[in-house]
Residue frames as a rotation matrix with the C-alpha (Angstrom) as fourth column:
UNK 1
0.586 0.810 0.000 0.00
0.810 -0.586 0.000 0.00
0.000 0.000 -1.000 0.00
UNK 2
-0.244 -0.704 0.667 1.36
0.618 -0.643 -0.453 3.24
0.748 0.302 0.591 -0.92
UNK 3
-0.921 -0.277 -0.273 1.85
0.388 -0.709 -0.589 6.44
-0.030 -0.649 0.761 1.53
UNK 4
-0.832 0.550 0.069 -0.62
-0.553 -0.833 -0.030 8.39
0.041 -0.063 0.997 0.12
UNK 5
-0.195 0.647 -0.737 -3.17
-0.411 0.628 0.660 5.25
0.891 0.432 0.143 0.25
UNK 6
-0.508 0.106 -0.855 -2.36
0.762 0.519 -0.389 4.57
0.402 -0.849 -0.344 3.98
UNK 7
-0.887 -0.294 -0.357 -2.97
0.418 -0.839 -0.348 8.28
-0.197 -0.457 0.867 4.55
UNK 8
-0.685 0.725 0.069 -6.28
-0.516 -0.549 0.657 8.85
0.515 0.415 0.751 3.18
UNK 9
0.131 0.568 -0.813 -7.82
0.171 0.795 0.583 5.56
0.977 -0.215 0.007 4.52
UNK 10
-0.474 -0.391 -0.789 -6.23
0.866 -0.046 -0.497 6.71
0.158 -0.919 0.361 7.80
UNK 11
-0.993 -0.094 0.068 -8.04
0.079 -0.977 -0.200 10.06
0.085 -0.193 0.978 7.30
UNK 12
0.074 0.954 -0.292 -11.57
-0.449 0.293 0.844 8.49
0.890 0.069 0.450 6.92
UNK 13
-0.028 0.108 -0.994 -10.93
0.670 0.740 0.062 6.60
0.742 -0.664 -0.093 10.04
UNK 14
-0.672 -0.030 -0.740 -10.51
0.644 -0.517 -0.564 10.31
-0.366 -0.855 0.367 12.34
UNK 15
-0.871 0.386 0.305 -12.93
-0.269 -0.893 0.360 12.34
0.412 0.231 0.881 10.48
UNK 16
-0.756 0.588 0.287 -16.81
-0.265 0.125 -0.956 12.24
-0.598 -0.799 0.062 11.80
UNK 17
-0.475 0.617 0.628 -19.18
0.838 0.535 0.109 10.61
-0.269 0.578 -0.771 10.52
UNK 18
0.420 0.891 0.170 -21.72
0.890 -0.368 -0.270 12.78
-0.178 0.265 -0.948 8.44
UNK 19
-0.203 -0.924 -0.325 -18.86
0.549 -0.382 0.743 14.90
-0.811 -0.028 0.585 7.15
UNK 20
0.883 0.469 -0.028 -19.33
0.010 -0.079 -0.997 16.27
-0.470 0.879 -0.074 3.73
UNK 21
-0.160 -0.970 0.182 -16.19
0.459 0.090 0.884 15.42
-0.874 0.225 0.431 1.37
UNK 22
0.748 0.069 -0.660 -15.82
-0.469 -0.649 -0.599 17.74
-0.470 0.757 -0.453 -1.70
UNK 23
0.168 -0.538 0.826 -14.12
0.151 0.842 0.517 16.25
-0.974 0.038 0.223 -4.34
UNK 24
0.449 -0.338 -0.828 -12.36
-0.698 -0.711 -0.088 17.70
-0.558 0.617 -0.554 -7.55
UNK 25
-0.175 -0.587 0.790 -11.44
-0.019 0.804 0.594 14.54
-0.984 0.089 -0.152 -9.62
UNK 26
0.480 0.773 -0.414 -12.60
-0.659 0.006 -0.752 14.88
-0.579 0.634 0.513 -13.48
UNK 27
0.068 -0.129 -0.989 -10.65
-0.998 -0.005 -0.068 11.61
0.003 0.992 -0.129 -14.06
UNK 28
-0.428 0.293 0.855 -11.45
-0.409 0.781 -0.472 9.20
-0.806 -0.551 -0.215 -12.26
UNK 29
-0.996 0.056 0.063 -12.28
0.084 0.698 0.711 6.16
-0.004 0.714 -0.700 -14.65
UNK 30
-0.607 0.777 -0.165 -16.08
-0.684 -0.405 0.607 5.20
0.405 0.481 0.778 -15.44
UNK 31
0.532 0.404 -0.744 -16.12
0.117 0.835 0.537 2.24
0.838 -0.373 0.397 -14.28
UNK 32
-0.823 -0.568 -0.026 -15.18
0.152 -0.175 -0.973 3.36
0.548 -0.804 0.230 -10.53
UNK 33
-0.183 0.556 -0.811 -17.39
0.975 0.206 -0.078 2.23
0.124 -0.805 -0.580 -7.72
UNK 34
-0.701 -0.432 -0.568 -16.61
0.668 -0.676 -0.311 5.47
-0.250 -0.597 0.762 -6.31
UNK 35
-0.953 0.300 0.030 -18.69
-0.163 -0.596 0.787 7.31
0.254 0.745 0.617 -9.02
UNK 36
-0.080 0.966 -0.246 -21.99
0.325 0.259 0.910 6.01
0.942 -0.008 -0.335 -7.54
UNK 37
0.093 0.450 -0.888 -21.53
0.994 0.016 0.113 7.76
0.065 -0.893 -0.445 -4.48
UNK 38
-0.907 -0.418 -0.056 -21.09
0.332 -0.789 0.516 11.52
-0.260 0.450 0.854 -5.75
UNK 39
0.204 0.840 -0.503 -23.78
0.823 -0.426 -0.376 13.91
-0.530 -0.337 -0.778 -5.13
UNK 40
0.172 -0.384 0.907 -23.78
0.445 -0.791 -0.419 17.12
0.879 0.476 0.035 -7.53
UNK 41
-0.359 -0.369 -0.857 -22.36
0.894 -0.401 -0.201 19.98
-0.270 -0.838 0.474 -4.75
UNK 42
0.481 0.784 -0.392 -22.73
0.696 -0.614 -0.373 23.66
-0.533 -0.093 -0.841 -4.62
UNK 43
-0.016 -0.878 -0.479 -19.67
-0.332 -0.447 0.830 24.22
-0.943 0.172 -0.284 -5.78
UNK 44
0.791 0.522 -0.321 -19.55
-0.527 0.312 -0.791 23.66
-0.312 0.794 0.521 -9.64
UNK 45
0.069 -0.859 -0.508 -16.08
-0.883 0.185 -0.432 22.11
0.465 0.478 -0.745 -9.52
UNK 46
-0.758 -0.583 0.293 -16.78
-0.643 0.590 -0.489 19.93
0.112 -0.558 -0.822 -7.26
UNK 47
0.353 0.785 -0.509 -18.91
0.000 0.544 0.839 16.77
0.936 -0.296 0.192 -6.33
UNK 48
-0.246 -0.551 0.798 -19.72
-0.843 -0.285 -0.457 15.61
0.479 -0.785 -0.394 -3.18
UNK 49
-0.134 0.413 -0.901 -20.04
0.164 0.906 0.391 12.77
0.977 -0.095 -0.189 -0.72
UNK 50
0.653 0.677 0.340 -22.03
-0.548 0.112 0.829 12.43
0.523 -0.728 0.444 2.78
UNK 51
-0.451 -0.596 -0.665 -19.36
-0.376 0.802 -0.464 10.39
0.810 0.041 -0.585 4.53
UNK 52
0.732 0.323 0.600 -21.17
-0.679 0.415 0.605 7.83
-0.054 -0.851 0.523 6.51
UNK 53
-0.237 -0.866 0.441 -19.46
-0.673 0.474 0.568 4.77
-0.700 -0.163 -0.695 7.67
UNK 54
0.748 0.564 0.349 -21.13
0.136 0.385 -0.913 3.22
-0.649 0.731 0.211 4.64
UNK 55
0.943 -0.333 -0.017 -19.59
-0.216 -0.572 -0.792 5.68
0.254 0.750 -0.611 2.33
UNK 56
0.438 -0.897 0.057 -16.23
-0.873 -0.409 0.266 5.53
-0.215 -0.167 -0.962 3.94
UNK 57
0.248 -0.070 0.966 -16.02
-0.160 0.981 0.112 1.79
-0.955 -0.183 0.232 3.17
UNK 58
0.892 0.007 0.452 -16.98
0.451 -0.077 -0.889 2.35
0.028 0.997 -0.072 -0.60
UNK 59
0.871 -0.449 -0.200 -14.25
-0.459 -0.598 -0.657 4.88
0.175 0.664 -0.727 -0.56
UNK 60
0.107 -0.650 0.752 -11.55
-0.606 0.557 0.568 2.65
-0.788 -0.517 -0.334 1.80
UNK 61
0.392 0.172 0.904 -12.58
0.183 0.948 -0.259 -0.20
-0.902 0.267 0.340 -1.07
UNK 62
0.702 -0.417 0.577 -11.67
0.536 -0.225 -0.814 2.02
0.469 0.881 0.065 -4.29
UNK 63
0.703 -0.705 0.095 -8.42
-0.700 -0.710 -0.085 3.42
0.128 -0.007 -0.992 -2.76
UNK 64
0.211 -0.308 0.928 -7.26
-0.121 0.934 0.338 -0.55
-0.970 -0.183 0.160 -2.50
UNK 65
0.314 0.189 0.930 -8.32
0.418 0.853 -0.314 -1.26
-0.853 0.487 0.188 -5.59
UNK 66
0.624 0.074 0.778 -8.26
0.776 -0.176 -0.606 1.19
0.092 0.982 -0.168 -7.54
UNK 67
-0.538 -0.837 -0.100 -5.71
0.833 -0.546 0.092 4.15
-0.131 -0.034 0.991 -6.12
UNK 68
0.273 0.883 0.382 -8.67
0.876 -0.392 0.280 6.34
0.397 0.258 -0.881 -6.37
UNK 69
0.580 -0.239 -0.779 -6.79
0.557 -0.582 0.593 8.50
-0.595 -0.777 -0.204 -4.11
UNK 70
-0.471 -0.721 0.508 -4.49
0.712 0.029 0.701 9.33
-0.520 0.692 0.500 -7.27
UNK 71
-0.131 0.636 0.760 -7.49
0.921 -0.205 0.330 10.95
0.366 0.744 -0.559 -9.28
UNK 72
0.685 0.666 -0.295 -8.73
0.712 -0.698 0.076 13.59
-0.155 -0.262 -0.953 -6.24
UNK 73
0.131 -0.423 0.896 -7.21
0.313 -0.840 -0.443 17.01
0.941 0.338 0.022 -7.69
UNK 74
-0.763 0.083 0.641 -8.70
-0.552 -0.600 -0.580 18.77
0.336 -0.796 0.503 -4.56
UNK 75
0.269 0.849 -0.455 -10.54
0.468 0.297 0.832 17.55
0.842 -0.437 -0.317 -1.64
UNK 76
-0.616 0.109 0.780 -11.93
-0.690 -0.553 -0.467 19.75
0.380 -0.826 0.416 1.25
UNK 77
-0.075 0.633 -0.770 -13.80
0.533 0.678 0.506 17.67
0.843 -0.372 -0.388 4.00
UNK 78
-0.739 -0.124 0.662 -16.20
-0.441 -0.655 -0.614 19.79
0.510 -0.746 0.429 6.43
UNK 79
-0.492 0.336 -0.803 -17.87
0.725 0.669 -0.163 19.04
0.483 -0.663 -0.573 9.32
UNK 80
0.214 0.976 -0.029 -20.74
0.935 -0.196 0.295 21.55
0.282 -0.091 -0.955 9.82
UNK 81
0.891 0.154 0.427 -19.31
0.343 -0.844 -0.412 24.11
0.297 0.513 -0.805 8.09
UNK 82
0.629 -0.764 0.141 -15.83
-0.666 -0.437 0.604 24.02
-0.400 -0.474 -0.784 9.75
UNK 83
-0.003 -0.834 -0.552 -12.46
-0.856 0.288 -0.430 22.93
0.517 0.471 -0.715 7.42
UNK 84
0.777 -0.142 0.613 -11.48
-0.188 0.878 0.441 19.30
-0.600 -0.457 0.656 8.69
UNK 85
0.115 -0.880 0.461 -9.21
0.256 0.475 0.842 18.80
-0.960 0.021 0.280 5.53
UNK 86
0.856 0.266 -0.442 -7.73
-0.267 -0.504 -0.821 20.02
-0.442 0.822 -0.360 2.49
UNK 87
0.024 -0.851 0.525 -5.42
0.174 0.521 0.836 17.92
-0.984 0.071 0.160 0.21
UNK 88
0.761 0.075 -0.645 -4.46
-0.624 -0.189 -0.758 18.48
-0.178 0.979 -0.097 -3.59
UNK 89
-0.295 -0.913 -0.281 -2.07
-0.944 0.324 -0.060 16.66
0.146 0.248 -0.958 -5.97
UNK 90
0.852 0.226 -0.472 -3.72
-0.024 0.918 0.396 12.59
0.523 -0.326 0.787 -4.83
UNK 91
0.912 0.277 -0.301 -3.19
0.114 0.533 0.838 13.44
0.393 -0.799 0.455 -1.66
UNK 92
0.170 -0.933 -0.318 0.51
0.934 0.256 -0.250 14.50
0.315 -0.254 0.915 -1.59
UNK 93
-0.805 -0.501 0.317 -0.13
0.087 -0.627 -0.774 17.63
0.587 -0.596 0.549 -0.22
UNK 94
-0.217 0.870 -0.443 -2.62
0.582 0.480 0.657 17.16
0.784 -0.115 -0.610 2.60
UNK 95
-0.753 -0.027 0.657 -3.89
-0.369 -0.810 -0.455 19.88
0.544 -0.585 0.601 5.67
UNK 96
-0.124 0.757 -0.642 -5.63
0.636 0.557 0.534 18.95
0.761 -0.342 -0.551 8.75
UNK 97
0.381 0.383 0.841 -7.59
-0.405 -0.749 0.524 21.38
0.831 -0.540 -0.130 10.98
UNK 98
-0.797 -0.519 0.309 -6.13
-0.348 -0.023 -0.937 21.73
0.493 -0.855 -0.162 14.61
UNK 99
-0.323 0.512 0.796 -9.41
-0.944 -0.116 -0.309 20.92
-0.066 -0.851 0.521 15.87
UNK 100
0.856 0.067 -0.513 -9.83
-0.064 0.998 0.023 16.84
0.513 0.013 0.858 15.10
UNK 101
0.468 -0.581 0.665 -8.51
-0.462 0.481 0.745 14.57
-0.753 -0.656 -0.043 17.76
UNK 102
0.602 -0.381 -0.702 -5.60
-0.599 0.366 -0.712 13.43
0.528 0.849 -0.008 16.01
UNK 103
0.995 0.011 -0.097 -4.88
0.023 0.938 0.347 10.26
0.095 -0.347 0.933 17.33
UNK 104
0.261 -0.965 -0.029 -0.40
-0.506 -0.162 0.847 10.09
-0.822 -0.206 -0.531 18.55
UNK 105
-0.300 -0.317 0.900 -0.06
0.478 0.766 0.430 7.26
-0.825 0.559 -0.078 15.82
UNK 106
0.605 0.094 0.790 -1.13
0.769 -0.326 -0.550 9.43
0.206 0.941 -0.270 13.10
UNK 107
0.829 -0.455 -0.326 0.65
-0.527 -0.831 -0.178 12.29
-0.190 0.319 -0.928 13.95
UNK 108
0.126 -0.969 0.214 4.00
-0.510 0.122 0.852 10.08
-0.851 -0.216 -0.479 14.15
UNK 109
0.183 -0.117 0.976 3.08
0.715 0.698 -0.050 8.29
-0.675 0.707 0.211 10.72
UNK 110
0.472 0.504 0.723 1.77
0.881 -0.276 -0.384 11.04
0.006 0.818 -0.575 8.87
UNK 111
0.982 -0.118 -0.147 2.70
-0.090 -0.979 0.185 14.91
-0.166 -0.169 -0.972 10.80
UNK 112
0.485 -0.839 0.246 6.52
-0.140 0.203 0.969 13.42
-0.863 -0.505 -0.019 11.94
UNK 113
-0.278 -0.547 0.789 7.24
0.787 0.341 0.514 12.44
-0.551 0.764 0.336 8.08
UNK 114
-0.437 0.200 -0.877 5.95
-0.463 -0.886 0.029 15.72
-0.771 0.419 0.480 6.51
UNK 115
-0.694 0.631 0.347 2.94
0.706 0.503 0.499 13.62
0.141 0.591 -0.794 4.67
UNK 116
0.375 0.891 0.255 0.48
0.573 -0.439 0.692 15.87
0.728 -0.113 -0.676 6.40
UNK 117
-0.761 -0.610 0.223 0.90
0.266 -0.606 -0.750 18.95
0.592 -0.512 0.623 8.13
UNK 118
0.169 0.779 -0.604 -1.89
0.985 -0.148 0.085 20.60
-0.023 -0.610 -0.792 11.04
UNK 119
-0.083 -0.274 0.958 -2.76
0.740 -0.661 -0.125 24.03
0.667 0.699 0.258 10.35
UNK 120
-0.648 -0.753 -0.118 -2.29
0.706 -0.534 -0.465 26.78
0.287 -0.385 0.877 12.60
UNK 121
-0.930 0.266 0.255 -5.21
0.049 -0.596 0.801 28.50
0.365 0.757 0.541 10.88
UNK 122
0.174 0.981 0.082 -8.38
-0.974 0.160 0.158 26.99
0.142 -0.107 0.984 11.30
């Protein structure tokens, strides 16, 4: 499993449920699972998904298989209306909000190797 594949699947596991993931991908294959959970958004660049723990499975299942994590240009994931995460590039440049319990074992996989950084900001 690659870095940026442990790191995303690791980021569905601390976000909350009923999140809302924005998603910027316009190449993501046709035949990708993934593509049946995508909701149009308000945003016109983006779709979106609802992350339940449903959804996070589907998406856990096409970053295995498929590297799906490769495709997402930009993803922003909020949590009633407040930043949780912003990552461009599939995932190689990735920003988590200061205000999610980030678990010691992610910061030492993910913060400690400069995979993901914790913004300051918001």
């Amino acid at each position: 499993m690659t870095d940026t594949q442990s790191l995303t699947i690791d980021i569905l596991k601390i976000i909350p449920d009923n999140s809302v993931c924005f998603i910027q991908a316009p190449s993501i294959d046709n035949s990708s699972a993934i593509l049946n959970l995508f909701q149009p958004s308000e945003f016109a660049y983006y779709q979106q998904i609802i992350l339940t723990k449903e959804n996070k499975n589907e998406i856990v299942k096409a970053v295995v298989s498929e590297n799906i994590e490769e495709y997402f240009q930009n993803l922003e994931i909020k949590h009633n209306n407040s930043l949780l995460c912003k990552a461009h590039d599939g995932m190689e440049m990735v920003t988590l909000s200061e205000s999610i319990n980030t678990p010691n074992e992610f910061i030492d996989k993910y913060v400690k190797t400069n995979l993901c950084v914790i913004s300051n900001d918001w």
